[in-house]
Backbone as CSV, one residue per row, in Angstrom:
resi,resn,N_x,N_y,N_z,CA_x,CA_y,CA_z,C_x,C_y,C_z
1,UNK,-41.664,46.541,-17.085,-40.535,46.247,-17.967,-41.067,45.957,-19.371
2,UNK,-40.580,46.731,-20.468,-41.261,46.492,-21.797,-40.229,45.184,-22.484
3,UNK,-41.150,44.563,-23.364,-40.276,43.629,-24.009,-38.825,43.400,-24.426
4,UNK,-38.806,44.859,-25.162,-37.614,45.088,-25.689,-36.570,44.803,-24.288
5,UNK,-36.726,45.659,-23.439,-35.964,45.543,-22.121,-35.695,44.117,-21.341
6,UNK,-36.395,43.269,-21.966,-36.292,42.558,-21.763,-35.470,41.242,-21.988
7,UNK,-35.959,41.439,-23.581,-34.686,40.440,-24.240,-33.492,40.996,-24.111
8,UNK,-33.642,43.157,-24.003,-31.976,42.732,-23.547,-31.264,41.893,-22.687
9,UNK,-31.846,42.292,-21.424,-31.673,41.149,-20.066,-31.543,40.070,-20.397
10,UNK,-32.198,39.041,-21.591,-32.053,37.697,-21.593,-30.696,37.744,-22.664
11,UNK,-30.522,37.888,-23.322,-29.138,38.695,-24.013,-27.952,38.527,-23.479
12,UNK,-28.226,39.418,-22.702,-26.843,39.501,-21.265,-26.630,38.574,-20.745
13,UNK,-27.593,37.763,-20.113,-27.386,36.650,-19.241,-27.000,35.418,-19.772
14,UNK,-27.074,35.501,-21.318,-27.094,33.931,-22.341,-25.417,34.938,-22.408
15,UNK,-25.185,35.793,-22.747,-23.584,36.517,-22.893,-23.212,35.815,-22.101
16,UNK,-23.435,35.697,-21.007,-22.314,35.864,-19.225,-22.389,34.663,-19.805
17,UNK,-23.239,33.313,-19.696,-23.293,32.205,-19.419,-22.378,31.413,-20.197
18,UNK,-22.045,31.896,-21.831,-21.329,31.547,-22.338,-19.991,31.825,-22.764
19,UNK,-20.183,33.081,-21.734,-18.511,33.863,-21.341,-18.042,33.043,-20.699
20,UNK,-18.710,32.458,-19.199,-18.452,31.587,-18.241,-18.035,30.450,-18.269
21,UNK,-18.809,29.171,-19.814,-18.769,28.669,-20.382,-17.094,28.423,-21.102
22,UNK,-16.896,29.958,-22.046,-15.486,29.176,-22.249,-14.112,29.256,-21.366
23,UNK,-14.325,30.248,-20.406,-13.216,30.427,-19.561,-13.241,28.860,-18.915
24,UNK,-14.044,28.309,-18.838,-14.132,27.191,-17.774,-13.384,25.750,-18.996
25,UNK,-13.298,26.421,-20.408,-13.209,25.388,-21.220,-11.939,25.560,-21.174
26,UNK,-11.345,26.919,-21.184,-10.281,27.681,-21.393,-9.435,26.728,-20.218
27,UNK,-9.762,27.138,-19.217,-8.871,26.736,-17.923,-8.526,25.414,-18.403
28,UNK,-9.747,24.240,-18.339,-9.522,23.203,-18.861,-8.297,22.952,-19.614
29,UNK,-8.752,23.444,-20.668,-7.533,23.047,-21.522,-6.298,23.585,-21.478
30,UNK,-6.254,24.164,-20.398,-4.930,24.756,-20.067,-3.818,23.660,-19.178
31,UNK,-4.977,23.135,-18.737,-4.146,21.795,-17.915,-3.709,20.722,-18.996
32,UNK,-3.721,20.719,-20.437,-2.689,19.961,-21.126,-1.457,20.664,-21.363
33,UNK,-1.086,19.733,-21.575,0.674,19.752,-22.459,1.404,21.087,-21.782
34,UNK,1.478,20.466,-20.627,1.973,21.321,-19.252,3.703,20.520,-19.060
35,UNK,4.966,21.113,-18.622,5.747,20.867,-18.237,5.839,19.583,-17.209
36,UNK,6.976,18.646,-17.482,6.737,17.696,-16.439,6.871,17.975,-14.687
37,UNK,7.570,19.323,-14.568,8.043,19.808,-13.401,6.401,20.480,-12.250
38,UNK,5.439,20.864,-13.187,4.440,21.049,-13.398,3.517,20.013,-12.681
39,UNK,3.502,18.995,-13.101,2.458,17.923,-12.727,3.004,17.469,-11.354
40,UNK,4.211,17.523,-11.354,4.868,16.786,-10.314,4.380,17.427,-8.795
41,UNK,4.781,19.045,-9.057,4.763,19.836,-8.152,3.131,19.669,-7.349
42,UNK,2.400,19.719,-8.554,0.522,19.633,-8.159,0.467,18.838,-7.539
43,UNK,1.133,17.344,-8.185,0.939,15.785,-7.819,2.089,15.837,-6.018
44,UNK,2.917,16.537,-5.788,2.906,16.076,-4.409,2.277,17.482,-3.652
45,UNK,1.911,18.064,-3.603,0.878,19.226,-3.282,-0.637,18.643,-2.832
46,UNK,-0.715,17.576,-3.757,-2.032,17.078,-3.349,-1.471,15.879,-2.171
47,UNK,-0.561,15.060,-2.746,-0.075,14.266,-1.293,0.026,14.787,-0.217
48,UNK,0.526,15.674,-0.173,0.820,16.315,1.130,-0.228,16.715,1.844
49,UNK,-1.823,16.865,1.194,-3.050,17.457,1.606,-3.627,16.044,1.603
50,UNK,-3.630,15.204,1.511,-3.969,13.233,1.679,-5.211,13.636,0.705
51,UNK,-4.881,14.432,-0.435,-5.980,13.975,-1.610,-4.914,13.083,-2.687
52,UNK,-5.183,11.754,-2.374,-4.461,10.958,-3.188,-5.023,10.396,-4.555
53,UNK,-5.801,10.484,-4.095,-7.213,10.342,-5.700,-6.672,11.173,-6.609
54,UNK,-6.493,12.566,-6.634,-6.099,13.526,-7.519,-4.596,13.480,-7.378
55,UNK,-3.788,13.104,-6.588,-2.430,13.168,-6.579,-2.062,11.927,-7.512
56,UNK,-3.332,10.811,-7.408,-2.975,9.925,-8.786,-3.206,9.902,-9.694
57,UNK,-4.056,10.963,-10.278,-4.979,11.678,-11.365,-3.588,12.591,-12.224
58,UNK,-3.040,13.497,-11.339,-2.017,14.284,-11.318,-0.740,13.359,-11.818
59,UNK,-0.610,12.000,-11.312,1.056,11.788,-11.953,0.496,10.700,-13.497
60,UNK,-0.788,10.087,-13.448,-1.736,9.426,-14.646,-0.823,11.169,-15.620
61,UNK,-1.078,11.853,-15.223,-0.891,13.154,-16.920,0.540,13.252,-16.195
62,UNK,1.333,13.526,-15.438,2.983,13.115,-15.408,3.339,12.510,-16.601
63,UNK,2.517,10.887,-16.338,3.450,9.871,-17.157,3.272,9.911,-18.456
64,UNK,2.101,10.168,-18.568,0.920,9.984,-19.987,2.290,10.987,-21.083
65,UNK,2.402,12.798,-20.579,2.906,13.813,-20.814,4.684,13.682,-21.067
66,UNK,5.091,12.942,-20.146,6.411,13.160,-20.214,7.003,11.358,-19.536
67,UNK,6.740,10.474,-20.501,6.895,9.324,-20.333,8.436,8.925,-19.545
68,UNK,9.243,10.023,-20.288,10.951,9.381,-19.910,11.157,10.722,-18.816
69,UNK,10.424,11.754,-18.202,10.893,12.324,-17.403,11.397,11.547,-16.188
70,UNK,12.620,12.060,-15.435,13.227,11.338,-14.292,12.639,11.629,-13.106
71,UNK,11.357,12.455,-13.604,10.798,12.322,-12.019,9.721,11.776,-11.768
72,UNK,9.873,10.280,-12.731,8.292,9.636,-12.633,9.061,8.507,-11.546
73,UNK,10.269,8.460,-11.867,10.563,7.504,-10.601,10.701,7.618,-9.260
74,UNK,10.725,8.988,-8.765,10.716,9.475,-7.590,9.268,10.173,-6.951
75,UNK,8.343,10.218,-7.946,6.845,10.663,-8.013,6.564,8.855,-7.608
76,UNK,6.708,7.844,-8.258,5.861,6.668,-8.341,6.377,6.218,-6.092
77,UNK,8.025,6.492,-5.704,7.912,6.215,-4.634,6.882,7.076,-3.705
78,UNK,7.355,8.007,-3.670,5.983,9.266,-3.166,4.499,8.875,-3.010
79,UNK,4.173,8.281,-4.120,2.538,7.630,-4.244,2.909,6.590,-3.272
80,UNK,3.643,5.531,-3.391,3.668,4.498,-2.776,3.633,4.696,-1.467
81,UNK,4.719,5.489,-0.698,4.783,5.455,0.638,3.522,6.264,1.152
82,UNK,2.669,7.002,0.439,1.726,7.890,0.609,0.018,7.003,0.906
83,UNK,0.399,6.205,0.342,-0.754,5.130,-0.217,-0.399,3.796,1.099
84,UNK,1.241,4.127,1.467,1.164,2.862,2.541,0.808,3.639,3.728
85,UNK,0.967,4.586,3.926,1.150,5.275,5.238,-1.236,5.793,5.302
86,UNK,-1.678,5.886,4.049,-2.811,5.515,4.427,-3.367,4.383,4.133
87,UNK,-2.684,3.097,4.667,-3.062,2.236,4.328,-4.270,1.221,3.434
88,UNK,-3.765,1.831,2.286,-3.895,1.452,0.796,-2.710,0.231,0.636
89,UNK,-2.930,-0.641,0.752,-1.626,-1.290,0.398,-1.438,-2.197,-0.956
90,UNK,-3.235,-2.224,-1.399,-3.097,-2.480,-2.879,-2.059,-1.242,-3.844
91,UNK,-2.627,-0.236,-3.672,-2.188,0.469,-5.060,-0.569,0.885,-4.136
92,UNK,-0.470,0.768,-3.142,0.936,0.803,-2.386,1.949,-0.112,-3.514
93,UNK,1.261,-1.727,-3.661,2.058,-2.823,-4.087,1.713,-2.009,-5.724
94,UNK,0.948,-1.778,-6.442,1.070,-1.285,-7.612,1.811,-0.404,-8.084
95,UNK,1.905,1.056,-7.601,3.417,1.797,-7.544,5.001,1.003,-7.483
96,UNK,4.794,0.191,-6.314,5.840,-0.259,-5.942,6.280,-1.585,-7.345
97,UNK,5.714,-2.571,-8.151,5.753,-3.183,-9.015,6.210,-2.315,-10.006
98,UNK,5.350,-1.257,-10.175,5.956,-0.632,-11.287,7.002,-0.002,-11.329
99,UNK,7.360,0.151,-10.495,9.052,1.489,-10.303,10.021,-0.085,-10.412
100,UNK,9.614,-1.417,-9.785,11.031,-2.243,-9.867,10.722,-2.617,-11.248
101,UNK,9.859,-2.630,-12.332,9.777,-2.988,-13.713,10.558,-2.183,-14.468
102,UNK,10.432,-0.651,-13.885,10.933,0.263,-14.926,12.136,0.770,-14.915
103,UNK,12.503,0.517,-12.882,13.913,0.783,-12.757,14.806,0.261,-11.874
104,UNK,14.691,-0.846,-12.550,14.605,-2.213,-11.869,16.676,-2.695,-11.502
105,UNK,17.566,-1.516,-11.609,18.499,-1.849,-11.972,19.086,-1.894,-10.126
106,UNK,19.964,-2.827,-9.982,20.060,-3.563,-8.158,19.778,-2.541,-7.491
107,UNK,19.972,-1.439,-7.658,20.293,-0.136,-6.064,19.113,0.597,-6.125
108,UNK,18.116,0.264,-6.801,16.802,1.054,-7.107,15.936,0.016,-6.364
109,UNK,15.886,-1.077,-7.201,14.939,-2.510,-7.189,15.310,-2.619,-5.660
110,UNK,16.375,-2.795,-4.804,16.353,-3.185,-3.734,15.480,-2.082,-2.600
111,UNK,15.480,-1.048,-2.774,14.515,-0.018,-2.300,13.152,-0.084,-2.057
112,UNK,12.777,-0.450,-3.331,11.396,-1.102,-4.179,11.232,-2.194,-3.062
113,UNK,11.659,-3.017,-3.454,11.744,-4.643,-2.850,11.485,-4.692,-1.394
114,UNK,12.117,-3.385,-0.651,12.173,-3.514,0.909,10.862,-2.651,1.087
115,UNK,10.140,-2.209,0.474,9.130,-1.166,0.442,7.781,-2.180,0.458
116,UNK,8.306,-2.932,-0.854,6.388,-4.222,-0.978,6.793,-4.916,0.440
117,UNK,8.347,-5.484,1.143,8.048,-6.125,2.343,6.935,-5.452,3.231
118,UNK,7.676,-4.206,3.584,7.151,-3.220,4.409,5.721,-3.292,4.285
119,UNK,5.294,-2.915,3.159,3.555,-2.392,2.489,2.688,-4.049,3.167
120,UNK,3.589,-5.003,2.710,2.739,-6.614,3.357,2.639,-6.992,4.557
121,UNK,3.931,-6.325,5.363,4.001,-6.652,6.738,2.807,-5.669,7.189
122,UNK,2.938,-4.421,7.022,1.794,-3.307,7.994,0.144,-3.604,7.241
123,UNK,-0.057,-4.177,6.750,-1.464,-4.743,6.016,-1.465,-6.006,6.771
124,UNK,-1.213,-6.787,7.621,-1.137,-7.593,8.496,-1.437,-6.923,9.768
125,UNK,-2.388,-6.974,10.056,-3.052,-5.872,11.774,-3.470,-6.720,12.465
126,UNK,-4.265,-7.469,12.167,-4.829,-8.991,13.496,-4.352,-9.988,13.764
127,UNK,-4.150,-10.245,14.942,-3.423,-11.771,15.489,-4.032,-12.616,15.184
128,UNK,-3.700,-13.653,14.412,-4.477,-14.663,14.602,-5.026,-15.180,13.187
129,UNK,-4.719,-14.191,11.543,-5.601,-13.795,10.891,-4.293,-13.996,9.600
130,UNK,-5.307,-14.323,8.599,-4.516,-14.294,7.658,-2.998,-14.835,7.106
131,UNK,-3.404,-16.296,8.002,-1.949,-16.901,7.704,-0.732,-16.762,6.432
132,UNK,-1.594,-17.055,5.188,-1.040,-16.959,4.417,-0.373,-15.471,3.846
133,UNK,-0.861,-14.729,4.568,-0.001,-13.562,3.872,1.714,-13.710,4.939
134,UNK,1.095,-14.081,6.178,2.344,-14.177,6.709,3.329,-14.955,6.310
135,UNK,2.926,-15.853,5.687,4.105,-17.012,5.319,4.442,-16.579,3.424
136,UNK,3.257,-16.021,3.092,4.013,-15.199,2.064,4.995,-13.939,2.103
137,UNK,5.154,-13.309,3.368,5.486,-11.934,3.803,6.969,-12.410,3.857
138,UNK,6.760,-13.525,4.852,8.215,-13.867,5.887,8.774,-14.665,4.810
139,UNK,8.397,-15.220,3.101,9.372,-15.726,2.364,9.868,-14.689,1.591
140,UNK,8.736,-13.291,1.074,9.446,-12.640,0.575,10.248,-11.734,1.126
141,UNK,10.518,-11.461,2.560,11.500,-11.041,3.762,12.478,-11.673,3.817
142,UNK,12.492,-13.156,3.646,13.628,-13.773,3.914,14.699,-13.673,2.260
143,UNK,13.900,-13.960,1.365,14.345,-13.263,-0.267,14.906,-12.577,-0.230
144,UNK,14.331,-11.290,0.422,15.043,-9.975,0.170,16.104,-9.838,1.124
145,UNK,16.516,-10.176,2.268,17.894,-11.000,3.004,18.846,-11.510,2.001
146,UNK,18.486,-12.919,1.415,19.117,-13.146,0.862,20.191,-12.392,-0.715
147,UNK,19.224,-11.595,-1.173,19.359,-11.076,-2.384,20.520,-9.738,-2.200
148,UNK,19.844,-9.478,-0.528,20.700,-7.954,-0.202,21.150,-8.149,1.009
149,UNK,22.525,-9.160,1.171,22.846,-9.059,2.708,23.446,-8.236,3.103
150,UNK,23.791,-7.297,2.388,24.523,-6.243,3.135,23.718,-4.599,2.922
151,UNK,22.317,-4.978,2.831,21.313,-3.906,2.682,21.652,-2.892,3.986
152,UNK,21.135,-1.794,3.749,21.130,-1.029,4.755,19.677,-0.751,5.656
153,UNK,18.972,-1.612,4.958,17.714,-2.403,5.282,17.234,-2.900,5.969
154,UNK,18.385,-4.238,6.332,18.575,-5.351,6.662,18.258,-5.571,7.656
155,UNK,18.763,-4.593,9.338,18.058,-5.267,10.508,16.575,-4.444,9.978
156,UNK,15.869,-3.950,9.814,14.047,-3.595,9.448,14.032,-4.894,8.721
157,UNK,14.541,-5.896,7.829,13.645,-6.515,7.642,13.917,-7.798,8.407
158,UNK,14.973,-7.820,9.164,15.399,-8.854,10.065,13.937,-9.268,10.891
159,UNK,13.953,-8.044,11.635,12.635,-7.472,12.393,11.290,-8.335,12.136
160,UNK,11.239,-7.978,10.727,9.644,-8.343,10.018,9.782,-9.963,9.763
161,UNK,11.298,-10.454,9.765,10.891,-12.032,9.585,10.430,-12.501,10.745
162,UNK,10.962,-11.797,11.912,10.951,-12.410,13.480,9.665,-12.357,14.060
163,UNK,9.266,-10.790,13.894,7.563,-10.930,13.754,6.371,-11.822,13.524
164,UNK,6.950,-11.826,11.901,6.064,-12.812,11.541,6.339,-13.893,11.588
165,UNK,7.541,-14.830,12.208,7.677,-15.863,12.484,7.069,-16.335,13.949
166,UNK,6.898,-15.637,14.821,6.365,-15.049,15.969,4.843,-15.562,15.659
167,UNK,4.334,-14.373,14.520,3.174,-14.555,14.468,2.487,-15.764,14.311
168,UNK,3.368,-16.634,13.598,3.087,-17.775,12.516,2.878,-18.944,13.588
169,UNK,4.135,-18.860,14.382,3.988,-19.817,15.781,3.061,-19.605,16.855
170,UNK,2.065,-18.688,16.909,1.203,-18.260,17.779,-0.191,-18.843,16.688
171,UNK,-0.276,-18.486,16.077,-1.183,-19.240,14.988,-1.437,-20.621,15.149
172,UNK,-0.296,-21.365,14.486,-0.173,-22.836,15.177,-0.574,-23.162,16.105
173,UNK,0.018,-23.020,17.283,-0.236,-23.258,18.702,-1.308,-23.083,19.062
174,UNK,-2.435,-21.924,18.569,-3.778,-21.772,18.599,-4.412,-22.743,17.638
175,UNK,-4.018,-23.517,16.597,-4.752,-24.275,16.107,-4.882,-25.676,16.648
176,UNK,-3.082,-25.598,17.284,-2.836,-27.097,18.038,-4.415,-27.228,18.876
177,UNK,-4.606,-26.249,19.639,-5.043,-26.292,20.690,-6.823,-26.556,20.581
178,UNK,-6.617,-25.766,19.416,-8.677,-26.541,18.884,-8.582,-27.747,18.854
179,UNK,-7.406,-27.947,18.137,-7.654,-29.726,17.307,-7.695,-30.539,18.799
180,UNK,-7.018,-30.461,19.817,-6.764,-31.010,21.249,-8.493,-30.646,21.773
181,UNK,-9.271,-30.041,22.072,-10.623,-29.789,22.154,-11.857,-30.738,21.582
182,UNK,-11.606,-31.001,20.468,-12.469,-31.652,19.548,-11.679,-32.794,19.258
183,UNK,-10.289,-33.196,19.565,-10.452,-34.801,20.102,-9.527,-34.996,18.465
184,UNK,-9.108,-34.090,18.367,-8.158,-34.962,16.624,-6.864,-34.522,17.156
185,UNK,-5.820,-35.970,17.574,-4.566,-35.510,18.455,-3.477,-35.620,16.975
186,UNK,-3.872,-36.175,15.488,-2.890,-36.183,14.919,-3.031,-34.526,14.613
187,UNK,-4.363,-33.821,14.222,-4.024,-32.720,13.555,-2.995,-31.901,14.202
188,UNK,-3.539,-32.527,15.883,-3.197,-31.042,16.253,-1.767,-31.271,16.392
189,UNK,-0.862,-32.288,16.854,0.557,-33.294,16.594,1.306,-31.933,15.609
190,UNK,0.126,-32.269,14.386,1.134,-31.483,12.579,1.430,-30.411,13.302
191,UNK,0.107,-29.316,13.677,0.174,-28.059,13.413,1.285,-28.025,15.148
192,UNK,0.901,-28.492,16.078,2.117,-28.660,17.302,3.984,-28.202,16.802
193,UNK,3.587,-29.380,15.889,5.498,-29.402,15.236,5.565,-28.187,14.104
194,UNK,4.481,-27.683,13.547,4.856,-26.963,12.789,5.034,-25.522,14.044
195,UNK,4.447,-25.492,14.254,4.910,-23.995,15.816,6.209,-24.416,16.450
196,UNK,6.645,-25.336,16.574,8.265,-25.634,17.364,8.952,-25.355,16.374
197,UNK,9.787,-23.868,16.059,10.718,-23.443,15.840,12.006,-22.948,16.571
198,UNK,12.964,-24.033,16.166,13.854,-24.375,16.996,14.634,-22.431,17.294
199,UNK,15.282,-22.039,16.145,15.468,-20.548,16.480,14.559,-19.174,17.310
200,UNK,13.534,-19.764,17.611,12.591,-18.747,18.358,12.739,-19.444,19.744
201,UNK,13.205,-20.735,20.311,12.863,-21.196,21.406,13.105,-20.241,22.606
202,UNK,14.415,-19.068,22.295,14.998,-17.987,23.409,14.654,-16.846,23.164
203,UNK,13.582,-16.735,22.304,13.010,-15.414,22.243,12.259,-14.906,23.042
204,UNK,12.097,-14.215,23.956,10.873,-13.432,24.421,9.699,-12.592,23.732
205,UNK,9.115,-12.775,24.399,7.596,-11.776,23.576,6.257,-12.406,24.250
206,UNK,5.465,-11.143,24.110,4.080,-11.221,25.107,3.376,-11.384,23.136
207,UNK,2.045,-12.333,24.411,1.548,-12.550,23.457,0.261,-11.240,23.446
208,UNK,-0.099,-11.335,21.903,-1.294,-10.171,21.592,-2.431,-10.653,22.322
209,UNK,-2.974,-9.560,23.109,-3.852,-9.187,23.683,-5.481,-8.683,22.345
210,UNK,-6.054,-9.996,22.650,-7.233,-9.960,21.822,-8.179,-9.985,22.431
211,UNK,-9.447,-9.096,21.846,-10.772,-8.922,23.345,-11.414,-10.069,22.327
212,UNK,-12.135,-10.489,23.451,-12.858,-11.566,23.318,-14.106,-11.885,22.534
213,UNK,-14.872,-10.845,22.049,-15.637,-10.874,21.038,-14.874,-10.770,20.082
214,UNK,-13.720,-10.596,19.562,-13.060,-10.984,18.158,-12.475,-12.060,18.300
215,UNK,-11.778,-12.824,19.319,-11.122,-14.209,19.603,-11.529,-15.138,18.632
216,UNK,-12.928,-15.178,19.374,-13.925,-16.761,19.307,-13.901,-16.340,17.140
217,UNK,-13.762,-15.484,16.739,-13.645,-15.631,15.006,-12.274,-15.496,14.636
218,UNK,-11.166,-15.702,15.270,-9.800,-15.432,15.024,-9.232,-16.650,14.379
219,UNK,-9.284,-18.171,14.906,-8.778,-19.474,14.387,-9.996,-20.061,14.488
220,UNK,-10.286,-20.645,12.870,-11.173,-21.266,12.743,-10.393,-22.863,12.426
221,UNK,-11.461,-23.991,12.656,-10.633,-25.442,12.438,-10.719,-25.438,10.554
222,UNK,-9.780,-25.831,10.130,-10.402,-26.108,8.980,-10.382,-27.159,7.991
């Protein structure tokens, strides 16, 4: 191969590379200042394939692009239930905050509202665990009762107070029962009366079945 023949070859190949180069810049920038109908379509395209990373990448240029389009409010539920159902329930509650900020007017917000119950109750998975979200769950359950008694909601979140009132009294009763072990009869007295809830006394329900290498770390004294 003589020189000359050569640099043609290197020629060509620095051509292609920077042919390649701008189509790739090209494409790029083809993904701005795109229609809002556009982002939307990509953005649940990728939900539907559980790439939610890019399906939140995708409605980030939605909102950025078309701030007052009407389908950032029906895109932001989409993320949410998408994000609860793979239990994400942070950026679940972040969608969900933001749609009752922005469209926050009663018949929207109450949607919203029954959605963060939902997202707090199913982020609650272990017996035994995490008291305080329950007694934060079952006040903002009982809230959203109050706020919407004639929700269409209403027995689902009936449900989730009973649950976690359930839960809350099984908790107790497991703490009664350390404090009775180790010999402290007032603690265990408090936490005793705090589990006697007079409205659960005719309820039925089995209790959760916990294997025993997770038990012994389930109620700690504290």
């Amino acid at each position: 191969m003589t020189k000359k023949s050569f640099s043609k070859i290197k020629i060509t190949a620095l051509a292609a590379t920077a042919a390649f180069m701008l189509v790739g810049c090209s494409s790029k920038q083809d993904e701005y200042n795109k229609p809002a109908d556009y982002w939307y379509q990509k953005m649940v395209k990728e939900t539907a394939r559980g790439s939610l990373e890019e399906a939140d990448k995708l409605f980030t240029s939605l909102q950025s692009e078309h701030i007052r389009s009407p389908l950032i409010q029906e895109a932001m539920l989409i993320l949410a239930e998408a994000h609860m159902d793979s239990e994400e329930y942070v950026l679940a509650n972040y969608y969900l905050d933001e749609y009752i900020k922005r469209y926050g007017d009663k018949k929207s917000a109450e949607f919203g509202k029954y959605l963060k119950v939902k997202a707090n109750f199913l982020a609650f998975k272990r017996p035994f665990r995490d008291q305080q979200l329950i007694i934060d769950t079952q006040k903002d359950s009982e809230a959203f009762l109050q706020e919407y008694p004639s929700s269409v909601y209403k027995p689902y979140a009936q449900t989730i107070v009973l649950k976690l009132a359930l839960a809350n009294k099984l908790i107790n009763e497991n703490i009664a029962g350390l404090y009775d072990r180790v010999d402290k009869p007032e603690a265990a007295k408090k936490y005793r009366a705090d589990a006697n809830i007079s409205w659960l006394e005719n309820v039925k329900y089995e209790r959760p079945n916990t294997p025993w290498y997770r038990a012994i770390f389930e109620v700690q004294l504290q």
